[in-house]
C-alpha positions as a LaTeX table, in Angstrom:
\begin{tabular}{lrrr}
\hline
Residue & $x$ (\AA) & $y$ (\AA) & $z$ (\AA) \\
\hline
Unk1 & $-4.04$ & 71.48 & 7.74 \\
Unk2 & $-2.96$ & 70.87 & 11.67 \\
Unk3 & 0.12 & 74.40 & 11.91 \\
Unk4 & 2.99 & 73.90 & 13.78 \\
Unk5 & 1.56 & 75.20 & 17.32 \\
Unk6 & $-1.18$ & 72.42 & 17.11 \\
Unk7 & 0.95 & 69.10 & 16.82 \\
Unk8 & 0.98 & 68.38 & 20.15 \\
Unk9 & $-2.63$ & 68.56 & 20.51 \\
Unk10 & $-3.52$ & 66.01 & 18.43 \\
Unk11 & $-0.54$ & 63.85 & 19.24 \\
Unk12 & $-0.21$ & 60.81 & 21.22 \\
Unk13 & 1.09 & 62.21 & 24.27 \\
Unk14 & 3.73 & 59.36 & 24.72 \\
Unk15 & 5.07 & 61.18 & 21.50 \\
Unk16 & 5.39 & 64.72 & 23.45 \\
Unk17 & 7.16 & 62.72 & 26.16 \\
Unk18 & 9.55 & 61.42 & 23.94 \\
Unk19 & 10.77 & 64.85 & 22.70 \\
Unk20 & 11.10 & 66.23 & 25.98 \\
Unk21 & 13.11 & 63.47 & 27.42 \\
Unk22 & 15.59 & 63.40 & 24.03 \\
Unk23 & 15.93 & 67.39 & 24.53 \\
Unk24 & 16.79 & 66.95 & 28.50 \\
Unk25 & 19.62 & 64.51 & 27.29 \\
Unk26 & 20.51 & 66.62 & 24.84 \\
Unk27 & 19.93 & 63.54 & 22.29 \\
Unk28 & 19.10 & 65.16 & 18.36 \\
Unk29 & 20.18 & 62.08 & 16.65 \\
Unk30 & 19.22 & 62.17 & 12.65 \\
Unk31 & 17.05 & 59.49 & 12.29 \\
Unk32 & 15.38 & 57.12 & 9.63 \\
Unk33 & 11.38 & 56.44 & 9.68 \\
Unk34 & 9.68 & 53.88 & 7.77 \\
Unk35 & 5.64 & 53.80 & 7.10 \\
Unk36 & 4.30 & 51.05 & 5.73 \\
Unk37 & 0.51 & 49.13 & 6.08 \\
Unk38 & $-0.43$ & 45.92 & 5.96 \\
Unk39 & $-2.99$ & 45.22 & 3.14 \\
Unk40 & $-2.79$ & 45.40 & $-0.49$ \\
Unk41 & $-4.89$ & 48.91 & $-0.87$ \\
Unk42 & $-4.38$ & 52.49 & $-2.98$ \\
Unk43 & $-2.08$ & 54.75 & $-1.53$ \\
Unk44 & $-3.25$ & 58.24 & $-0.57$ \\
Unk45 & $-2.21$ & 61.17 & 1.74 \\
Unk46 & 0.96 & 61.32 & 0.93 \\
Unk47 & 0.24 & 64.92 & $-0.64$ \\
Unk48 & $-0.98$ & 66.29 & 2.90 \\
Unk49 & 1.68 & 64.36 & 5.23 \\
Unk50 & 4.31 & 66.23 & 2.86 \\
Unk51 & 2.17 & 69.63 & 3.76 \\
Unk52 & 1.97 & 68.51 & 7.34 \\
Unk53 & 5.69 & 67.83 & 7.65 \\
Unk54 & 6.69 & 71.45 & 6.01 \\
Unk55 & 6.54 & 72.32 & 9.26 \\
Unk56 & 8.49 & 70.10 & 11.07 \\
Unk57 & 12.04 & 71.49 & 12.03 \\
Unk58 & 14.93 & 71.92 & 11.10 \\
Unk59 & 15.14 & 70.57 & 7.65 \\
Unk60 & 13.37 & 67.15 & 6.94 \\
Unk61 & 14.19 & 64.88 & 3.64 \\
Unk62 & 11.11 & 62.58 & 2.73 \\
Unk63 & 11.51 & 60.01 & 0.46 \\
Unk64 & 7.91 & 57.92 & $-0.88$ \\
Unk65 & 5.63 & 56.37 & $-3.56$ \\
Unk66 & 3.24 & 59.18 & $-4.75$ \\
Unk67 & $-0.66$ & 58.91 & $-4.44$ \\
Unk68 & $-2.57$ & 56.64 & $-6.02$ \\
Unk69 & 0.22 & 53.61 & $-6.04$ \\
Unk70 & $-1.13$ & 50.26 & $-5.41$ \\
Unk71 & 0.77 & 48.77 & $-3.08$ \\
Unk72 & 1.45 & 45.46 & $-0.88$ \\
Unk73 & 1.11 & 44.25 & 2.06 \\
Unk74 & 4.35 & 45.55 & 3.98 \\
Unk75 & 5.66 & 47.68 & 1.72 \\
Unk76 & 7.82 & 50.77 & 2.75 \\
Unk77 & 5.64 & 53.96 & 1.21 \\
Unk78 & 7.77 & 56.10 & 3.07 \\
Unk79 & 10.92 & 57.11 & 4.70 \\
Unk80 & 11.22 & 60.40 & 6.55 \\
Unk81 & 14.52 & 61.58 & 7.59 \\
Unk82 & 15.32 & 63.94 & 10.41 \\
Unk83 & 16.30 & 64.63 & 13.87 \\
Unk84 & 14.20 & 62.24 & 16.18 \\
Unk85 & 13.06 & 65.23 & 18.64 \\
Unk86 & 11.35 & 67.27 & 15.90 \\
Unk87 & 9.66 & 64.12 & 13.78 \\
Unk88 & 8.44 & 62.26 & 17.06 \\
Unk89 & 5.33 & 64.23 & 17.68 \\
Unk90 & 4.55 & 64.36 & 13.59 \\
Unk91 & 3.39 & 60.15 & 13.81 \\
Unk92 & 0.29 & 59.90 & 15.35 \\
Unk93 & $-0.84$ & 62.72 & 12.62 \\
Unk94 & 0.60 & 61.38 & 9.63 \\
Unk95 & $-0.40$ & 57.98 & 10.33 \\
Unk96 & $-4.15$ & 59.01 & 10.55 \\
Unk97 & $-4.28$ & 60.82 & 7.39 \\
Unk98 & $-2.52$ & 58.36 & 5.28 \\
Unk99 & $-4.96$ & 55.63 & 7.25 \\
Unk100 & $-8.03$ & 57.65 & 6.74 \\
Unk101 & $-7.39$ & 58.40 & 2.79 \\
Unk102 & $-5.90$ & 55.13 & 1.89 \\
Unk103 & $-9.50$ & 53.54 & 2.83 \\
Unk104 & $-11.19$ & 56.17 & 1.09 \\
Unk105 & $-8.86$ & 55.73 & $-2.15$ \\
Unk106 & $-9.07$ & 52.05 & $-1.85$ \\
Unk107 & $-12.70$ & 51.59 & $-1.61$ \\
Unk108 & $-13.52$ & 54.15 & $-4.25$ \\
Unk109 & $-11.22$ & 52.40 & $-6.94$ \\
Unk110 & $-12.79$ & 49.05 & $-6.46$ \\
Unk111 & $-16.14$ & 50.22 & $-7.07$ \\
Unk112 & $-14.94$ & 52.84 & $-9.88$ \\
Unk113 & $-13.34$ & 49.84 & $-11.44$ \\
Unk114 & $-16.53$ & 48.06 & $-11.26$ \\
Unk115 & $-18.42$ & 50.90 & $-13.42$ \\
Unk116 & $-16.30$ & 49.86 & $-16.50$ \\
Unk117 & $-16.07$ & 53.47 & $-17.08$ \\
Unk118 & $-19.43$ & 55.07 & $-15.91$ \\
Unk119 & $-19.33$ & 58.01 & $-13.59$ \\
Unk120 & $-19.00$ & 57.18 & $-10.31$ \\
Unk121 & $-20.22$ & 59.62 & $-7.48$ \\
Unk122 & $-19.13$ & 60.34 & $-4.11$ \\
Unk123 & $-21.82$ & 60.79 & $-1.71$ \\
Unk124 & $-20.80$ & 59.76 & 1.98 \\
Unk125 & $-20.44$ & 63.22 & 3.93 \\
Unk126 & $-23.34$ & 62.73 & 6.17 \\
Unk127 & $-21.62$ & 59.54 & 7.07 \\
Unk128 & $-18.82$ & 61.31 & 9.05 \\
Unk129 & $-17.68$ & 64.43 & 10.30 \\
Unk130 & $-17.42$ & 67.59 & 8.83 \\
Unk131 & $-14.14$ & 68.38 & 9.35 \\
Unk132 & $-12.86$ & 65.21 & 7.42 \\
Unk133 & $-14.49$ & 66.51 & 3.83 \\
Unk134 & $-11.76$ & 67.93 & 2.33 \\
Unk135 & $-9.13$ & 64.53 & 3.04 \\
Unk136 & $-12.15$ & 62.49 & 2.04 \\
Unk137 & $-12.83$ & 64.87 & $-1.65$ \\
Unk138 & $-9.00$ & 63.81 & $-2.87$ \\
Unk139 & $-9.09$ & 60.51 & $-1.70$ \\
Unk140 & $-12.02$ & 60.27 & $-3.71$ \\
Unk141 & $-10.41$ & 61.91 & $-6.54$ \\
Unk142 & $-7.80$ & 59.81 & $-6.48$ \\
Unk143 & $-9.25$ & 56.46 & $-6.24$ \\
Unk144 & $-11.37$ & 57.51 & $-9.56$ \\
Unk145 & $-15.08$ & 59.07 & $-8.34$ \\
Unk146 & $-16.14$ & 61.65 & $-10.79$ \\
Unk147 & $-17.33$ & 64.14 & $-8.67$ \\
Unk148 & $-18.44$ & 64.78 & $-4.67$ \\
Unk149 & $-21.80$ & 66.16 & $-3.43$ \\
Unk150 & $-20.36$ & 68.94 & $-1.15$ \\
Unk151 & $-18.55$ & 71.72 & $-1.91$ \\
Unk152 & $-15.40$ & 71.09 & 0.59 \\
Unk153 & $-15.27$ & 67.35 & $-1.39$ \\
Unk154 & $-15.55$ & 68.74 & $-4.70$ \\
Unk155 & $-12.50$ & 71.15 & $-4.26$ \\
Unk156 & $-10.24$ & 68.54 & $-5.08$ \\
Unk157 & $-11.62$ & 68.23 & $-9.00$ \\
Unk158 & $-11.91$ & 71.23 & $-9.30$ \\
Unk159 & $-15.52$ & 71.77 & $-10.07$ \\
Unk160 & $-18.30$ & 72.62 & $-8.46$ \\
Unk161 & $-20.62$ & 69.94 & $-5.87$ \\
Unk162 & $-23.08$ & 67.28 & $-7.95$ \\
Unk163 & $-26.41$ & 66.36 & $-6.88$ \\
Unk164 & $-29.84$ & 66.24 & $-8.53$ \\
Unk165 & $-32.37$ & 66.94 & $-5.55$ \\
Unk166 & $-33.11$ & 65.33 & $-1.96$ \\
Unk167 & $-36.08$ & 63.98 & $-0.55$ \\
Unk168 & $-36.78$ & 67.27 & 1.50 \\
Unk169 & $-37.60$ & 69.32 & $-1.57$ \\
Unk170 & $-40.16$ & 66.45 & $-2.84$ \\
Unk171 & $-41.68$ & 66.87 & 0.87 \\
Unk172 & $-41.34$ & 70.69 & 0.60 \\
Unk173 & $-43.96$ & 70.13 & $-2.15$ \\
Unk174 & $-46.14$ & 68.25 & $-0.94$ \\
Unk175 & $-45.10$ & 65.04 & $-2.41$ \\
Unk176 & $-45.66$ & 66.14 & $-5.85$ \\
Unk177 & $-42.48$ & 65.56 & $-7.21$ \\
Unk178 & $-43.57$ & 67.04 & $-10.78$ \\
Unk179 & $-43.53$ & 70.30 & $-9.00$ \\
Unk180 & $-40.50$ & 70.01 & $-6.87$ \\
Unk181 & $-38.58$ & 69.44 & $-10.43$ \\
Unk182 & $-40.12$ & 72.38 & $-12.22$ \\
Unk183 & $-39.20$ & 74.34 & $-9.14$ \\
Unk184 & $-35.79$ & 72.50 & $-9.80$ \\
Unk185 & $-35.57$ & 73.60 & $-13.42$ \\
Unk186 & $-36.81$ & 77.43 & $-12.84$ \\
Unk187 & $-34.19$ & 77.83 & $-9.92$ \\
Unk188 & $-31.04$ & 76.06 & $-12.39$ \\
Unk189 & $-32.12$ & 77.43 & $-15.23$ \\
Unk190 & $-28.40$ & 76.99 & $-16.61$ \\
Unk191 & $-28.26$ & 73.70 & $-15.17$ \\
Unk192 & $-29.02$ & 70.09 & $-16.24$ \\
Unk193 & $-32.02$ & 68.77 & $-14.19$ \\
Unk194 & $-32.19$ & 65.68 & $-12.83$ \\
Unk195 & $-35.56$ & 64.26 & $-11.09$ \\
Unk196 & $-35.46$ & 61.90 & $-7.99$ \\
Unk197 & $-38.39$ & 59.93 & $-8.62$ \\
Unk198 & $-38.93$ & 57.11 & $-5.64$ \\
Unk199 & $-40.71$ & 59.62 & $-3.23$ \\
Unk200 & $-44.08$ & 57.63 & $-3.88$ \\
Unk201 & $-42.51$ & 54.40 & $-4.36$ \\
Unk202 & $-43.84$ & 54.29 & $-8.36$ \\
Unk203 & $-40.64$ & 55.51 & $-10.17$ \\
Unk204 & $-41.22$ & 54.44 & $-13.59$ \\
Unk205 & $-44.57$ & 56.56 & $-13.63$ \\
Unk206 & $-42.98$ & 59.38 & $-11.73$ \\
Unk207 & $-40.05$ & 59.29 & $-14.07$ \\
Unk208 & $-42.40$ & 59.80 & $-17.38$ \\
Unk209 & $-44.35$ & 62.54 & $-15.55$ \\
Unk210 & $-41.27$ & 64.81 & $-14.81$ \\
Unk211 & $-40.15$ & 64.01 & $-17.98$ \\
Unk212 & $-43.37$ & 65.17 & $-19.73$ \\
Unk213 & $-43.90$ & 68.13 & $-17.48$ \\
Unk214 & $-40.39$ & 69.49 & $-17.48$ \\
Unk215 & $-41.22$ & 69.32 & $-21.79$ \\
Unk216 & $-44.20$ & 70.28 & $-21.79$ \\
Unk217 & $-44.70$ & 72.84 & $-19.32$ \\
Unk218 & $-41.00$ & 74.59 & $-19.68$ \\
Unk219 & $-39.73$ & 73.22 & $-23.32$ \\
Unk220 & $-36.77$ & 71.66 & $-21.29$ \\
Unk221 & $-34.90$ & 68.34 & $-21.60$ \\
Unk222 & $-34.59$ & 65.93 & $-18.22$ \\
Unk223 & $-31.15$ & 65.54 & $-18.24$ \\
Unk224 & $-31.83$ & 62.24 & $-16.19$ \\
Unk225 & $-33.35$ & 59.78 & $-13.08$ \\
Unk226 & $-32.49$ & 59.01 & $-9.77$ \\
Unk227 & $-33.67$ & 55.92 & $-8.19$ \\
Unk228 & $-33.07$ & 55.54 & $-4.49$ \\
Unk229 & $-35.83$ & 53.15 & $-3.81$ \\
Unk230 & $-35.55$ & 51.61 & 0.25 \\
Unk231 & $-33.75$ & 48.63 & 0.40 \\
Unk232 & $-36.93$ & 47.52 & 1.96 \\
Unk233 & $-39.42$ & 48.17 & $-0.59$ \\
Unk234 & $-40.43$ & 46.65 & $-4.11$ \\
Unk235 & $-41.05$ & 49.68 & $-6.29$ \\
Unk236 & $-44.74$ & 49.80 & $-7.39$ \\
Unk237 & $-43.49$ & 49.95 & $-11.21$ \\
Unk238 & $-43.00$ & 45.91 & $-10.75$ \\
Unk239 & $-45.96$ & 45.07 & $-8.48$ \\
Unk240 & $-47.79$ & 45.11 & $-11.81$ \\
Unk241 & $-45.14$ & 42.48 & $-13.75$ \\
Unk242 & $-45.26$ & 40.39 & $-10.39$ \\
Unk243 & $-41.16$ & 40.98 & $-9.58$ \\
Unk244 & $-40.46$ & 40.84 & $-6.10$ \\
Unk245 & $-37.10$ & 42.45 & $-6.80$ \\
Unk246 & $-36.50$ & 44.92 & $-3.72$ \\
Unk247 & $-34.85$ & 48.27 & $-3.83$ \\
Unk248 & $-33.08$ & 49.79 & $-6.13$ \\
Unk249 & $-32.96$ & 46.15 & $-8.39$ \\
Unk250 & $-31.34$ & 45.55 & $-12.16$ \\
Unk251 & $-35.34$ & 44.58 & $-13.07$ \\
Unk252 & $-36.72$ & 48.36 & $-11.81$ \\
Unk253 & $-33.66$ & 50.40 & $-13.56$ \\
Unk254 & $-34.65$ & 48.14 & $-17.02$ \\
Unk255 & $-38.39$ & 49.03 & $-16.30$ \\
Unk256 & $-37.87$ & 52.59 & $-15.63$ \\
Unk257 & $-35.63$ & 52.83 & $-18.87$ \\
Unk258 & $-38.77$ & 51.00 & $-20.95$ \\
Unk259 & $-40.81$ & 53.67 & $-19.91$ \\
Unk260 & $-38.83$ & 56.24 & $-20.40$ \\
Unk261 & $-38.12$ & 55.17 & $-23.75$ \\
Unk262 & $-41.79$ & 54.39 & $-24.37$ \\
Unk263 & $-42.63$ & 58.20 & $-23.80$ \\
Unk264 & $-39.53$ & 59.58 & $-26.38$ \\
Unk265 & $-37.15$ & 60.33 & $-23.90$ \\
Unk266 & $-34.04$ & 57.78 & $-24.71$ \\
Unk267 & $-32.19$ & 60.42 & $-23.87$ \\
Unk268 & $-33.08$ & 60.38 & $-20.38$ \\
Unk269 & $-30.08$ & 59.34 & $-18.16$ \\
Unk270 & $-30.75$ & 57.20 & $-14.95$ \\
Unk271 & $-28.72$ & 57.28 & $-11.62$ \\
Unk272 & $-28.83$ & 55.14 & $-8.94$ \\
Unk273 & $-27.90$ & 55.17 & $-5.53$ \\
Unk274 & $-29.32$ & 53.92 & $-2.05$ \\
Unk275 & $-26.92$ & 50.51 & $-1.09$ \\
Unk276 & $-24.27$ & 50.39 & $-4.12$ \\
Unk277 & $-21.27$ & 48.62 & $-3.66$ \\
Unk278 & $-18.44$ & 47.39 & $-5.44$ \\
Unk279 & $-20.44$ & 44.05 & $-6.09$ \\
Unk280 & $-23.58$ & 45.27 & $-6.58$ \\
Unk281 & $-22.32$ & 47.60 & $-9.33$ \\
Unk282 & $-19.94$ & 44.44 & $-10.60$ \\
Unk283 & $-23.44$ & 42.36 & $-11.01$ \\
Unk284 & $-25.26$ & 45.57 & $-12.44$ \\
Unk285 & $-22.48$ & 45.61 & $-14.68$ \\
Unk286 & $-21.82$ & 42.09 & $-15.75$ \\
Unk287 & $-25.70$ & 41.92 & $-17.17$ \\
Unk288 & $-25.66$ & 44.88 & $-18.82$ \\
Unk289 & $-28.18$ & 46.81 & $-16.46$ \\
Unk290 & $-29.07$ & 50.33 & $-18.42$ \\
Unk291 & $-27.08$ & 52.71 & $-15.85$ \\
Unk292 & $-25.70$ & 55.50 & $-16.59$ \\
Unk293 & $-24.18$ & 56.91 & $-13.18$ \\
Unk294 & $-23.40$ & 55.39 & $-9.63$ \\
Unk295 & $-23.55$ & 56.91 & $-6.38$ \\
Unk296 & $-21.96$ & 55.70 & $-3.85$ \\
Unk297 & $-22.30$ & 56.73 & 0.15 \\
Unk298 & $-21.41$ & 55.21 & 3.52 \\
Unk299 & $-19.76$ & 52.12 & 2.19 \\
Unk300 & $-16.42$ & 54.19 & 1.05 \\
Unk301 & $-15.95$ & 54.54 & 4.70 \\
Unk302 & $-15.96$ & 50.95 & 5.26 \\
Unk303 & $-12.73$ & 48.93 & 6.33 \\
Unk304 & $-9.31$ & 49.69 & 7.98 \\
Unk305 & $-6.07$ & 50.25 & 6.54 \\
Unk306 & $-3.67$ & 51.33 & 9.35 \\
Unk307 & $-0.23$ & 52.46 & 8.56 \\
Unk308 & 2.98 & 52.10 & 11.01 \\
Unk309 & 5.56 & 53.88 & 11.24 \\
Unk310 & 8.86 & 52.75 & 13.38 \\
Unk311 & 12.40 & 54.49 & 13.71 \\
Unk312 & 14.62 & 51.69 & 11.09 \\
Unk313 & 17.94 & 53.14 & 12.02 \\
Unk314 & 20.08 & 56.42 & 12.75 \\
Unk315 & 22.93 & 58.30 & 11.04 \\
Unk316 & 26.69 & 59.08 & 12.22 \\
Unk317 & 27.40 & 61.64 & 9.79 \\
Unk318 & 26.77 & 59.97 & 6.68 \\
Unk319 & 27.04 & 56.71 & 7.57 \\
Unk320 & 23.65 & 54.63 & 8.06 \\
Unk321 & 23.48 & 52.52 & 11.24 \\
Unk322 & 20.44 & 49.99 & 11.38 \\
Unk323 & 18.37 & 50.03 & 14.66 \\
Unk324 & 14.94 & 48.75 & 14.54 \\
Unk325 & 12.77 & 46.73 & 16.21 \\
Unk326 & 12.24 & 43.21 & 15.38 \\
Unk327 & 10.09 & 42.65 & 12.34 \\
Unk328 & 10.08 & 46.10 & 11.12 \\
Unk329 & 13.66 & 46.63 & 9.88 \\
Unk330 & 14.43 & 48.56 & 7.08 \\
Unk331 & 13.31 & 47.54 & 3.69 \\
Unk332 & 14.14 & 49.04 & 0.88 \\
Unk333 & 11.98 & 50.07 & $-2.13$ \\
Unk334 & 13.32 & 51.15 & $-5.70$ \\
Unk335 & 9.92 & 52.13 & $-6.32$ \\
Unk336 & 10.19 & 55.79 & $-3.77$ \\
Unk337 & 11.68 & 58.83 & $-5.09$ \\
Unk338 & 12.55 & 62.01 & $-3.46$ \\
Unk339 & 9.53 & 64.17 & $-2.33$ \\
Unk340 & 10.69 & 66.60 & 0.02 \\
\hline
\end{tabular}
């Protein structure tokens, strides 16, 4: 989290120019701000604005709906109370994180929704910035994933980082993914092990031969499948029944799940991931496709959800005097509850 000595860094400066010219007027007035957005969306951030704002002095009161609320477009999610000169230089930074984790949150629960209750992984981190993991891990959290694939992400459940294995180890091997899954299996011995089987574009065959060898060879169970096919291929598995179906389609996961079955391993569990979104799991979904887990990457990122946050009025003593701009005057909500 941004300390104290760092606000004005990664402030709008008009914000640090504001301050100064209160203080050279000697102008502290205790003022009211209100943050609201514009779309209907899941609210999140609200836990590290209250974190950020710890800092902010002297004493601030914060008033809000807690994380995870659905809310409307327009309505107040926060009000922050305190002198003007030491909350001006706070908005740029609160308004990013509750932007940036709001369209995490949001995106995440429509596509968890769409799972009807299957695991739903989170899998964008090479689709951003380092730095952003651990915002991105509880946004995730909150709009319903079931796990992250980095450590920093996976903080927020409070388990460790899922994954079965990347391309790179297949390559590592030579393309023979049979060995870069007993490789897998001897390294994880404690773990379950799950085979990525589109490296050669035939994942129905590759599926059965991990799932023999990893029997066979080691007296171990395949815990499950990934299929990550390109968007741009047809798997070879339905060459041979004529589909044209391209990527990771309903008719390869049913074909891969025959096969499996075929060769006694029902218990096999299949992931897929490579293009999922919200509809494409909804479809998946609504004809019964045999998945078992969804990852999800880049399109959690997509979208905007920007939050404002204007000065609604000021306080004489006790007394409430309302001073906004047009349009944004106060609104209440009977919703927000005392956070800080």
């Amino acid at each position: 989290m941004i300390s104290r000595d760092q606000i004005a860094r990664y402030t709008d400066h008009y914000f640090t120019n504001a301050r100064l010219a209160c203080e050279k007027a000697g102008n502290h007035r205790h003022v009211l701000y209100q943050v609201f957005q514009r779309g209907d969306a899941v609210l999140c951030g609200v836990k590290y604005v209250l974190e950020l704002l710890s800092s902010a002095a002297p004493y601030v009161e914060v008033y809000g709906l807690p994380d995870g609320t659905r809310v409307v477009p327009g309505e107040a999610v926060m009000h922050i109370k305190g002198r003007a000169t030491a909350l001006f230089e706070y908005e740029t930074i609160y308004l990013g994180l509750l932007a940036r984790m709001t369209r995490v949150a949001t995106n995440v629960r429509e596509a968890a929704e769409a799972t009807r209750g299957k695991p739903l992984l989170f899998f964008p981190a090479r689709f951003d910035i380092p730095e952003a993991q651990e915002y991105d891990g509880y946004a995730a959290l909150i709009g319903g994933a079931a796990g992250a694939s980095t450590a920093a992400e996976a903080e927020a459940f409070g388990h460790k980082a899922v994954g079965t294995m990347p391309h790179a180890l297949i390559a590592a091997f030579a393309g023979d993914t049979v060995a870069a899954t007993l490789a897998y299996s001897d390294s994880l011995p404690d773990e379950p092990v799950w085979a990525l089987v589109d490296f050669e574009n035939n994942s129905a065959e590759t599926a059965v031969a991990c799932f023999k060898a990893l029997r066979d060879r080691r007296g171990r169970q395949l815990h499950g499948v990934r299929l990550d096919t390109s968007q741009d291929l047809v798997d070879r598995s339905l060459l041979q029944s004529g589909s044209q179906e391209h990527g990771v389609s309903q008719a390869l996961v049913r074909e891969v799940r025959r096969r499996l079955d075929d060769a006694g391993g029902q218990a096999v569990k299949i992931s897929v991931s490579g293009g999922f979104s919200a509809e494409k799991i909804r479809a998946f979904e609504a004809e019964g496709a045999p998945v078992d887990v969804y990852a999800v990457g880049e399109r959690f990122f997509r979208g905007s959800t920007p939050f404002t946050s204007d000065i609604v009025g000021y306080y004489e003593g006790e007394r409430f005097v309302r001073c906004a701009k047009v349009g944004r005057e106060f609104r209440e909500n009977p919703k927000m509850t005392r956070l800080k």
